[in-house]
N, C-alpha and C positions, 0 to 999 in steps of 0.2 A: 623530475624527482631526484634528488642527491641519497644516494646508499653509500656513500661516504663515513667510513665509520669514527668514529673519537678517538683517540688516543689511548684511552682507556680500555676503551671494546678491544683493540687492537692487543692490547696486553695482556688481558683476559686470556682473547684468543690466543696467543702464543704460549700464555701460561697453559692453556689447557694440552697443546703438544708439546710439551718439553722435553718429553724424551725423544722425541725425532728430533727436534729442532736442535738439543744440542748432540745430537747423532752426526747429523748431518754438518751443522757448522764447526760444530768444537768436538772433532771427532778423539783429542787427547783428554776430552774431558773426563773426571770419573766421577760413575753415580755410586754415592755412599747412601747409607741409612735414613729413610724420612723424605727422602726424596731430592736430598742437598746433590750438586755437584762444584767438585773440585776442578781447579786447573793453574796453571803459572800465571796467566795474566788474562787480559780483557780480548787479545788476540789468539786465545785460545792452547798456548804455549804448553807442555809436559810442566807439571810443578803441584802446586797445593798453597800457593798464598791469596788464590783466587778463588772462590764459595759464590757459588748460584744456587739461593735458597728462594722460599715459599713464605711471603710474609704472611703473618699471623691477624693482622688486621685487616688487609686485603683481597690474601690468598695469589696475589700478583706475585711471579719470581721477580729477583732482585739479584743484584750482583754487587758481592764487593772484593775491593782488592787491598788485600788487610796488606800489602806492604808499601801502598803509596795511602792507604787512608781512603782513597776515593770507593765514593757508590752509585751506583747505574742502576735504572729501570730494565728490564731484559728488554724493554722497546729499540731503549738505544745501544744497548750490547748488541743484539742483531744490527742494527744502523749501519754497526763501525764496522762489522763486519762487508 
């Protein structure tokens, strides 16, 4: 029997702890209103040009880094870490 979850499930799941998960990883992180959090970069850095939000079609967090452009699943925001 494979209980090997999808990728999806996997994001789900992390979306549902996010406030541990970035307690625990991106401990410079801040939680602001709505449930978004702030930080410098995708490594978890002091700053505000990086946003981990709740997408609205999914409900899956997401991460982007408004000063190179780029956007990550919180699947692989966790990864890099």
């Amino acid at each position: 029997m494979n209980d090997a979850k999808s990728p999806q499930e996997v994001k789900v799941e992390l979306s549902r702890r996010i406030d541990s998960l970035m307690s625990e990883l991106f401990p410079s992180a801040k939680r602001e209103s709505g449930g978004k959090y702030t930080m410098g970069s995708f490594t978890g850095s002091s700053g505000r040009s990086c946003s981990v939000y709740k997408a609205r079609e999914t409900g899956v967090y997401l991460a982007k880094d408004h000063a190179t452009g780029e956007s990550t699943s919180i699947l692989e925001l966790v990864h890099r870490q």
